[in-house]
C-alpha positions as CSV (number, residue, x, y, z in Angstrom):
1,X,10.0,106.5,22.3
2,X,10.0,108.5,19.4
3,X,12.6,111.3,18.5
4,X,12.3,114.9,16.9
5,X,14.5,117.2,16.1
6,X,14.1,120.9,17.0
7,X,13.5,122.4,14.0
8,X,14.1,126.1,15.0
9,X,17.4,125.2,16.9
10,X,20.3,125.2,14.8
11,X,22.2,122.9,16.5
12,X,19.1,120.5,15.8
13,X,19.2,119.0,19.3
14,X,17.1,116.4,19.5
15,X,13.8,115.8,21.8
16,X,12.4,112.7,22.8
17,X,8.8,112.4,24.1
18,X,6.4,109.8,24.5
19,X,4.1,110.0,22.0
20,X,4.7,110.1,18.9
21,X,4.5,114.1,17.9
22,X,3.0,115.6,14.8
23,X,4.7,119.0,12.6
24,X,2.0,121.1,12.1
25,X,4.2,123.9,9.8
26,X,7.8,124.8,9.3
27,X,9.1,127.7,7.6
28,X,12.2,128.0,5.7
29,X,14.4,131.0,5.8
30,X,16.9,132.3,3.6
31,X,19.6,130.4,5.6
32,X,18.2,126.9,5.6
33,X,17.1,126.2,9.0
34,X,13.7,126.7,10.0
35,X,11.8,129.6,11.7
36,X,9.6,127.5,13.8
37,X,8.1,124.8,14.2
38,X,4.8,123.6,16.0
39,X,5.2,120.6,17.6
40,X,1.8,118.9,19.0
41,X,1.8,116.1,21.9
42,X,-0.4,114.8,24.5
43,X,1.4,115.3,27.5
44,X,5.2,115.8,28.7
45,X,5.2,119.1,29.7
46,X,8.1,118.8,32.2
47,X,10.7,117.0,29.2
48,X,10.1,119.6,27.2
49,X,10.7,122.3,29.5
50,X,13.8,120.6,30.8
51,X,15.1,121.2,27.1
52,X,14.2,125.0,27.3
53,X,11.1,124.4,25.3
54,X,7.9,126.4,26.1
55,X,4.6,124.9,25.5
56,X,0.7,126.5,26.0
57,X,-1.2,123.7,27.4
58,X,-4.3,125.0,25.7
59,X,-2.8,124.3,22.3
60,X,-0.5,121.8,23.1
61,X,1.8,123.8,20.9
62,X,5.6,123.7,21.3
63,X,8.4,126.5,20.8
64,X,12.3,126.7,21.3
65,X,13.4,129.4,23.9
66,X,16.9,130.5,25.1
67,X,17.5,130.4,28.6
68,X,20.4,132.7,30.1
69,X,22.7,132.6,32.9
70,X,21.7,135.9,34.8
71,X,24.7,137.1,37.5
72,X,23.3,140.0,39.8
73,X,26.2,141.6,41.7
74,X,23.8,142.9,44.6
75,X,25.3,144.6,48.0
76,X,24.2,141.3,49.9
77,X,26.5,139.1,47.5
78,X,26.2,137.7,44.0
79,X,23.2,135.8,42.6
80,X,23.3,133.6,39.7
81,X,20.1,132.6,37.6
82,X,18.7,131.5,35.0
83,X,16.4,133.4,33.2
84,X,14.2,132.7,30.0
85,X,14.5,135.1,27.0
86,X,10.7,136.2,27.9
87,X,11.3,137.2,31.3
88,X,12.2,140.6,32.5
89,X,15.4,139.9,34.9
90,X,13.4,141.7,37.5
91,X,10.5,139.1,37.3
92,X,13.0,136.6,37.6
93,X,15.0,138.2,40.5
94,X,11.5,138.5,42.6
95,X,10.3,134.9,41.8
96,X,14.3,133.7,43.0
97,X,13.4,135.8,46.3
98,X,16.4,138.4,45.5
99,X,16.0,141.8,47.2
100,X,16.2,144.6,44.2
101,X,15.4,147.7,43.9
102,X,12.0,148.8,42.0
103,X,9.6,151.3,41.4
104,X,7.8,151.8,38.5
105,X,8.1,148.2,36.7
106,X,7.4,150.2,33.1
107,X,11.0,151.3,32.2
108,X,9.9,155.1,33.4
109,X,12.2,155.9,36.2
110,X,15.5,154.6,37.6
111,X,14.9,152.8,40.5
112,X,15.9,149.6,39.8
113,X,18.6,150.8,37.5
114,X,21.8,148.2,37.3
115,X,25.0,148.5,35.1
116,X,25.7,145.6,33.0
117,X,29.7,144.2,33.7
118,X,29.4,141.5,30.4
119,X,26.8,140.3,27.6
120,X,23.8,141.8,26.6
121,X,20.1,143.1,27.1
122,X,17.1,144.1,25.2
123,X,15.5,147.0,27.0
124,X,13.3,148.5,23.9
125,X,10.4,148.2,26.3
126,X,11.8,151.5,28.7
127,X,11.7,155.0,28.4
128,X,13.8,156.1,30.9
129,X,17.3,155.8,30.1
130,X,19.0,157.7,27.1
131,X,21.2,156.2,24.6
132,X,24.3,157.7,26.2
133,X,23.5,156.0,29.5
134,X,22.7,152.7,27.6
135,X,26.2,153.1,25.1
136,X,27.3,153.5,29.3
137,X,25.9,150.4,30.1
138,X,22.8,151.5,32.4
139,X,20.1,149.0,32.0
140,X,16.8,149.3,33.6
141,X,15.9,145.5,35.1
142,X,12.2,145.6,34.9
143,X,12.5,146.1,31.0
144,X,15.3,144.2,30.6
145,X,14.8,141.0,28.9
146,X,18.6,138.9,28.8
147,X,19.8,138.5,24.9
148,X,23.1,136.5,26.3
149,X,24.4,135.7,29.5
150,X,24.8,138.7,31.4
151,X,26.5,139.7,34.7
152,X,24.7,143.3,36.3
153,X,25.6,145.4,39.2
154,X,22.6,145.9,41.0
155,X,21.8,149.1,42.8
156,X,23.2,151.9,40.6
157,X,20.5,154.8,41.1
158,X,22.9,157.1,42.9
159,X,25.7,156.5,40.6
160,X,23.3,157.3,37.7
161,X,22.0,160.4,39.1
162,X,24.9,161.1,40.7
């Protein structure tokens, strides 16, 4: 079993698969550690995933991805997820079978409006909300991809238009 270590993850964790892997490119930046890295392999799909990697089974190409702890404080009780950097909370919410509020699912209106208790969000994809109500901690959940571990109080439309 061969070993590689994850080139665009500071820590350099280490990955083991079962064949033998090949770099393809790595890029230096100005701090040492590499941008990415493409990692090509047969087959393992499920070990790399397991170690938050993503990989495009057309291109057998590998990439490191952060996964985040999600908490959704919804009337029904609090859900706990874990959601991939790439992934809009609310796409992650639906696929865990948690009831939340949604219209539009392009940032445009307030529907499924939540306010964030801790961590952080990037919601450059919406439109809606001002940068008052985000300096307030309004995030809109269908444009809201997790940059930390984040805990959100679901169902906040009447507070915000209140």
């Amino acid at each position: 079993m061969a070993a590689v270590a994850a080139a665009a993850i500071p820590c350099a964790a280490a990955v083991a698969v079962t064949a033998a892997p090949a770099i393809r490119s790595t890029r230096s930046s100005s701090n040492g550690f590499s941008k990415a890295a493409s990692i090509s392999s047969g087959s393992g799909r499920g070990a790399f995933h397991r170690f938050g990697l993503k990989s495009s089974l057309s291109t057998s190409r590998i990439v490191a991805m952060a996964t985040y702890k999600v908490t959704l404080k919804t009337p029904k009780g609090e859900e706990v997820l874990e959601v991939p950097d790439d992934t809009y909370v609310l796409d992650a919410a639906e696929e865990a079978g948690i009831d939340v509020p949604y219209s539009c699912r392009a940032g445009a209106c307030c529907s499924c409006v939540g306010k964030i208790v801790s961590g952080t969000v990037d919601q450059s994809d919406g439109s809606f909300l001002d940068d008052d109500q985000k300096a307030g901690g309004y995030v809109l959940t269908c444009v809201a991809y997790p940059t930390s571990d984040v805990v959100i109080e679901t169902h906040k439309e009447d507070e915000l238009a209140g």
